[in-house]
ROLUMSE-214929 format. One record per atom (N, C-alpha, C, O): residue in three letters; residue number from 1; x, y, z; atom name. Coordinates in steps of 0.02 Angstrom, whole numbers, plus 50000, padded with zeros to 5 digits. Example, Ala and Ser with C-alpha at 12.3 -4.5 7.8 and 13.67 -1.06 7.14 Angstrom:
// residues 2
balum|dogu|xx|yy|zz|fimi
ALA|1|50660|49716|50390|N
ALA|1|50615|49775|50390|CA
ALA|1|50660|49835|50390|C
ALA|1|50712|49834|50423|O
SER|2|50642|49888|50354|N
SER|2|50684|49947|50357|CA
SER|2|50645|50002|50394|C
SER|2|50670|50057|50402|O
// end
This chain:
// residues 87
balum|dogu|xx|yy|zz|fimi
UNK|1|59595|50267|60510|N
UNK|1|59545|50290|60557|CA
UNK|1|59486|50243|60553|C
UNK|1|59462|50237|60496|O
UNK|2|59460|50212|60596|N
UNK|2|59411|50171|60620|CA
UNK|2|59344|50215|60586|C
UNK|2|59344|50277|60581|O
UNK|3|59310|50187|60572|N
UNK|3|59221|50204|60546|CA
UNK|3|59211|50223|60612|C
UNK|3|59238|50191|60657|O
UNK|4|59155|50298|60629|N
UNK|4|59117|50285|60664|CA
UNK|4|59168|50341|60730|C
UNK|4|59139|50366|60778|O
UNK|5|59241|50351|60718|N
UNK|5|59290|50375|60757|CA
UNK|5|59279|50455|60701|C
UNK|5|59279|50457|60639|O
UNK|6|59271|50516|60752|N
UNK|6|59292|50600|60689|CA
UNK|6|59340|50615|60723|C
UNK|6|59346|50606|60783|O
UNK|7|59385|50642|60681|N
UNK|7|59452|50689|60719|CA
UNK|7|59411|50741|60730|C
UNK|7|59354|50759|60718|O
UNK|8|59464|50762|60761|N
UNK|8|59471|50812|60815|CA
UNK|8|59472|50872|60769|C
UNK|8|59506|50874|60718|O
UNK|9|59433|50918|60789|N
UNK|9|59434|50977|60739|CA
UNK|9|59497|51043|60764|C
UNK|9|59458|51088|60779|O
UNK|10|59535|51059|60771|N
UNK|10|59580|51124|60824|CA
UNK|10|59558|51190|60807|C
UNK|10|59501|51195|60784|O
UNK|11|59585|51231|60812|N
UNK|11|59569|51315|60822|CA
UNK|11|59591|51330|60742|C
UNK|11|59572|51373|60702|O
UNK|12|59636|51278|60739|N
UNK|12|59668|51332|60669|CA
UNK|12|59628|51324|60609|C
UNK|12|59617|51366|60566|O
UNK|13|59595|51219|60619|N
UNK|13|59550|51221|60552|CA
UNK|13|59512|51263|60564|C
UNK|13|59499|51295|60513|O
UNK|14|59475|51286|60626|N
UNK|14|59410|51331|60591|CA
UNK|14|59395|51410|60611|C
UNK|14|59350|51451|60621|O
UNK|15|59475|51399|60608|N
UNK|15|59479|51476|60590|CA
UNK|15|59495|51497|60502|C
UNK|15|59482|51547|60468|O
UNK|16|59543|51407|60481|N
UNK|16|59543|51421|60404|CA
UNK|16|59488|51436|60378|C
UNK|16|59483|51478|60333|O
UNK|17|59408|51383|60418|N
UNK|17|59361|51379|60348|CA
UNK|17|59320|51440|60346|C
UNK|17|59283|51463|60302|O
UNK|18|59338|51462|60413|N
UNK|18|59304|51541|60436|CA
UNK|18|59329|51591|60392|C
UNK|18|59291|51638|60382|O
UNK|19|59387|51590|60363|N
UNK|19|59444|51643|60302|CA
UNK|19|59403|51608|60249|C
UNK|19|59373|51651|60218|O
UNK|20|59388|51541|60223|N
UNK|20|59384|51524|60162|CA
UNK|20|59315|51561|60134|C
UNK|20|59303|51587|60080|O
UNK|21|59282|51553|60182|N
UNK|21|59199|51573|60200|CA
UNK|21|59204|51634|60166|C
UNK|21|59185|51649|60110|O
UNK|22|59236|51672|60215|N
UNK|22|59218|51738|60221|CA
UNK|22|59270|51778|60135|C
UNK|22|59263|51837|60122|O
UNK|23|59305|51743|60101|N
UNK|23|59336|51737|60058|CA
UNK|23|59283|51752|59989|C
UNK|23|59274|51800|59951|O
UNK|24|59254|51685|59997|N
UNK|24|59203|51679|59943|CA
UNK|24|59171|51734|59955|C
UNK|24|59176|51783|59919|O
UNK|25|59137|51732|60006|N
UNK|25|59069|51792|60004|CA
UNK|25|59108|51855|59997|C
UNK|25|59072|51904|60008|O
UNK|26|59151|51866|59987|N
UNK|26|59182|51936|59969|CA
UNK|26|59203|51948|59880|C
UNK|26|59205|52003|59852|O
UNK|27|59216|51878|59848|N
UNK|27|59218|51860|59773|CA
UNK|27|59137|51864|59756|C
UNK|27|59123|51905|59713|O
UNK|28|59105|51842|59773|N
UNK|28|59034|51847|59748|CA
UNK|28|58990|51904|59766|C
UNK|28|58935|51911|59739|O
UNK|29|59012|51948|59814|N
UNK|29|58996|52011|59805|CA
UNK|29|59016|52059|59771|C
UNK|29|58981|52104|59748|O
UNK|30|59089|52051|59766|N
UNK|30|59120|52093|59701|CA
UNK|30|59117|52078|59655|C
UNK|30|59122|52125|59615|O
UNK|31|59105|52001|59619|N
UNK|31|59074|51977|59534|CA
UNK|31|58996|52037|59544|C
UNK|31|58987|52080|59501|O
UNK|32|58957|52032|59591|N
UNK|32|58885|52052|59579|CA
UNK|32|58897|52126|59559|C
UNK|32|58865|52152|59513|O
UNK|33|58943|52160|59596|N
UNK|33|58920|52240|59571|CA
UNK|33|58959|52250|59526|C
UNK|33|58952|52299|59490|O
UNK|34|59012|52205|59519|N
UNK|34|59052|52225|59422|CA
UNK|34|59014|52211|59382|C
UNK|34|59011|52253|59337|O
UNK|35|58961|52142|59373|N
UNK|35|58887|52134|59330|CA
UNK|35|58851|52207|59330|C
UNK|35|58824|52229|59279|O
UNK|36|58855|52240|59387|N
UNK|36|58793|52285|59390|CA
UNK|36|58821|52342|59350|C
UNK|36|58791|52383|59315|O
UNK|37|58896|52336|59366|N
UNK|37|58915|52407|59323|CA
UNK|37|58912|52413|59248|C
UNK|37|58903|52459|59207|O
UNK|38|58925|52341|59245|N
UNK|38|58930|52313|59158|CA
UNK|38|58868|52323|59120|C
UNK|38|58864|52347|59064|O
UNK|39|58816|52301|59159|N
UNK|39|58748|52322|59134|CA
UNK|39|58733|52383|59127|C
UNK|39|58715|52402|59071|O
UNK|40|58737|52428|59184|N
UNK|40|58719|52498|59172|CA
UNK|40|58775|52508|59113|C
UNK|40|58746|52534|59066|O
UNK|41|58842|52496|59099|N
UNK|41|58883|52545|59054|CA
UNK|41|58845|52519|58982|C
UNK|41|58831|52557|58936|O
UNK|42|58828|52440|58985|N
UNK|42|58810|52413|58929|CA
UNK|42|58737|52453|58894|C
UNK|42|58717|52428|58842|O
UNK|43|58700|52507|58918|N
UNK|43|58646|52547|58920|CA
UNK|43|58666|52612|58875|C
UNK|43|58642|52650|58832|O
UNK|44|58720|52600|58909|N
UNK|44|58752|52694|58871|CA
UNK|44|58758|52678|58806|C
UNK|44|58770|52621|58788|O
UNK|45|58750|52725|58768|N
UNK|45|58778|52750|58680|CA
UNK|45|58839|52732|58699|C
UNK|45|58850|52677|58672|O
UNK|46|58861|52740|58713|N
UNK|46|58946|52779|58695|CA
UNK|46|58991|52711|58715|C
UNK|46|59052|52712|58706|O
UNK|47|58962|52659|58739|N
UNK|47|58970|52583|58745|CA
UNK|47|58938|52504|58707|C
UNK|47|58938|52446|58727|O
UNK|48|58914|52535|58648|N
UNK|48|58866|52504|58623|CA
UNK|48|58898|52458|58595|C
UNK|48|58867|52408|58578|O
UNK|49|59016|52467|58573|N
UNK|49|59031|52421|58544|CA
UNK|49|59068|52348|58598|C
UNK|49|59102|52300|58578|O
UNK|50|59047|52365|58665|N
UNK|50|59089|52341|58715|CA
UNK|50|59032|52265|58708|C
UNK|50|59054|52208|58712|O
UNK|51|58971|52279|58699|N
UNK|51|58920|52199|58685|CA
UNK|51|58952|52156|58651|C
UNK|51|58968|52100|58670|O
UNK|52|58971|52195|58567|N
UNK|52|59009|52117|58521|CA
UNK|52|59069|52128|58548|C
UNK|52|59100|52092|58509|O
UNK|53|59114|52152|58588|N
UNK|53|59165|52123|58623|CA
UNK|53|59167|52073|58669|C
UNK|53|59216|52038|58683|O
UNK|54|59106|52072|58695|N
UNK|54|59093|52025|58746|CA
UNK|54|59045|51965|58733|C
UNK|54|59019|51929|58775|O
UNK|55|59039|51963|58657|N
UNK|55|59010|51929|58631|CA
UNK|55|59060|51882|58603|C
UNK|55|59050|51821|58599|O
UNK|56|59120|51914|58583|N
UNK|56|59182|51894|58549|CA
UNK|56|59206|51830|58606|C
UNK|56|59200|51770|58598|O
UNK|57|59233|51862|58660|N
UNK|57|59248|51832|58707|CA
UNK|57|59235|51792|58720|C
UNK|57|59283|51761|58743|O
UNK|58|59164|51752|58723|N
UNK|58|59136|51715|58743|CA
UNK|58|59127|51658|58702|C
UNK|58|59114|51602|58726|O
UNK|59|59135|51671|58629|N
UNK|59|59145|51634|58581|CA
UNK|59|59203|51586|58592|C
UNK|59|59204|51525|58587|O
UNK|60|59270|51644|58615|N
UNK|60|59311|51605|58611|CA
UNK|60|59341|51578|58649|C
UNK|60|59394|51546|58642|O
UNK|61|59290|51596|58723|N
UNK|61|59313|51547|58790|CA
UNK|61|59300|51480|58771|C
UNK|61|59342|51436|58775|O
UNK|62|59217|51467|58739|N
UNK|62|59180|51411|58715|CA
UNK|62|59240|51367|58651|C
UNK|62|59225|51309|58635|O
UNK|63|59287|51390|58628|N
UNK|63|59304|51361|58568|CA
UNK|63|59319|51303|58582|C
UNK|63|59291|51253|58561|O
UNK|64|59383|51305|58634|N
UNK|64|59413|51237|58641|CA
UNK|64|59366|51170|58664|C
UNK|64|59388|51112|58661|O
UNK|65|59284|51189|58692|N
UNK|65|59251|51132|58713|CA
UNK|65|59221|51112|58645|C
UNK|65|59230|51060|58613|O
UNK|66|59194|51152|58634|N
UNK|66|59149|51148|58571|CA
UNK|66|59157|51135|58499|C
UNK|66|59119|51102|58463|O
UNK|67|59243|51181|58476|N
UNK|67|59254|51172|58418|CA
UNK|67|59230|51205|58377|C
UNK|67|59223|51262|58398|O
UNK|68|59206|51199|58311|N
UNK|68|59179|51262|58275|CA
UNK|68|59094|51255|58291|C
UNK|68|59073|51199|58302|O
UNK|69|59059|51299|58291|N
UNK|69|58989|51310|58332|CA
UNK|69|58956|51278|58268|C
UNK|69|58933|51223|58282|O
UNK|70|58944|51296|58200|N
UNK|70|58926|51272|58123|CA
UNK|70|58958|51220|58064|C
UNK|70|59002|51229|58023|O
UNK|71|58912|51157|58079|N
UNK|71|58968|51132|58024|CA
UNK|71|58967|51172|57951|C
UNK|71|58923|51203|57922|O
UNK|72|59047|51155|57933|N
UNK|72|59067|51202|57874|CA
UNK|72|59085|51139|57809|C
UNK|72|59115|51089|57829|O
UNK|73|59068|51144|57741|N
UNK|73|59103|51109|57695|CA
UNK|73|59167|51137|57675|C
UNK|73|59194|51183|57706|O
UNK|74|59199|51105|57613|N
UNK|74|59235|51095|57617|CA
UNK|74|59284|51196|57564|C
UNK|74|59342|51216|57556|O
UNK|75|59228|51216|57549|N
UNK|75|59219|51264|57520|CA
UNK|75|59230|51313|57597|C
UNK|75|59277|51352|57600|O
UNK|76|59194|51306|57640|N
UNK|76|59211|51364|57704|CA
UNK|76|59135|51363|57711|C
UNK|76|59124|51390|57765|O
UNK|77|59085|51348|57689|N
UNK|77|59019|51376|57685|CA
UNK|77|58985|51329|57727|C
UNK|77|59002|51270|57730|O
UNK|78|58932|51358|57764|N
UNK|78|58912|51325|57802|CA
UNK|78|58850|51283|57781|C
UNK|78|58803|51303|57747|O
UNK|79|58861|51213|57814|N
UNK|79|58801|51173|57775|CA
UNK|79|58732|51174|57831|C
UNK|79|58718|51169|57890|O
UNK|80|58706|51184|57766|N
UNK|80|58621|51177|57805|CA
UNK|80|58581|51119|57807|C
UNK|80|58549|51096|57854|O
UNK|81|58590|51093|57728|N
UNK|81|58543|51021|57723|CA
UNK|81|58598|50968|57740|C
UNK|81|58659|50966|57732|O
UNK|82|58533|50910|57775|N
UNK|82|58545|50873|57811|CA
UNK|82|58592|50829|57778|C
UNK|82|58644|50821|57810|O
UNK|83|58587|50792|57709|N
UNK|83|58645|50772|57689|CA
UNK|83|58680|50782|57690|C
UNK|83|58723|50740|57703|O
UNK|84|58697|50856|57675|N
UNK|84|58771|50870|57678|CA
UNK|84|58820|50869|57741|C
UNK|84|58881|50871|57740|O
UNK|85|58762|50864|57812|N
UNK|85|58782|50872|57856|CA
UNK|85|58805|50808|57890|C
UNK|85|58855|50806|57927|O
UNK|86|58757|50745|57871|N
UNK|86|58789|50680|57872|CA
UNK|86|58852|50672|57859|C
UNK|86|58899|50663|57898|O
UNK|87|58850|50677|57790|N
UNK|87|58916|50687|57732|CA
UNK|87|58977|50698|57774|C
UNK|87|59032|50707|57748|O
// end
């Protein structure tokens, strides 16, 4: 296709991007009020252990980028001073 030449758009592309559209905004309205429910349940007593579950989770979505979050020696313990952390 020549610079400067646009195809031709037909009925069907934009009726796809009209579905894709209207697609999303139906995913991002339903992420928003499952947040909202999560929050209010996250309020209740009787849900108080569902936080470090979702604390868990998140740990271990992060693992595979990150790797272990603390460097550890060789003992398991985690090092604090800076030498050791060179080391």
């Amino acid at each position: 296709m020549e610079i400067g030449k646009k195809r031709k758009i037909t009925g069907a592309w934009k009726e796809y991007k009209k579905r894709v559209k209207n697609a999303k905004r139906v995913v991002f309205l339903a992420k928003g009020k499952k947040q909202k429910e999560c929050v209010r349940d996250l309020n209740d007593p009787n849900h108080q252990n569902e936080i470090f579950q979702i604390a868990k989770q998140m740990v271990k979505e992060r693992w595979d980028i990150m790797g272990s979050n603390c460097p550890k020696g060789v003992s398991g313990r985690v090092i604090v001073a800076e030498q050791g952390i060179k080391d």
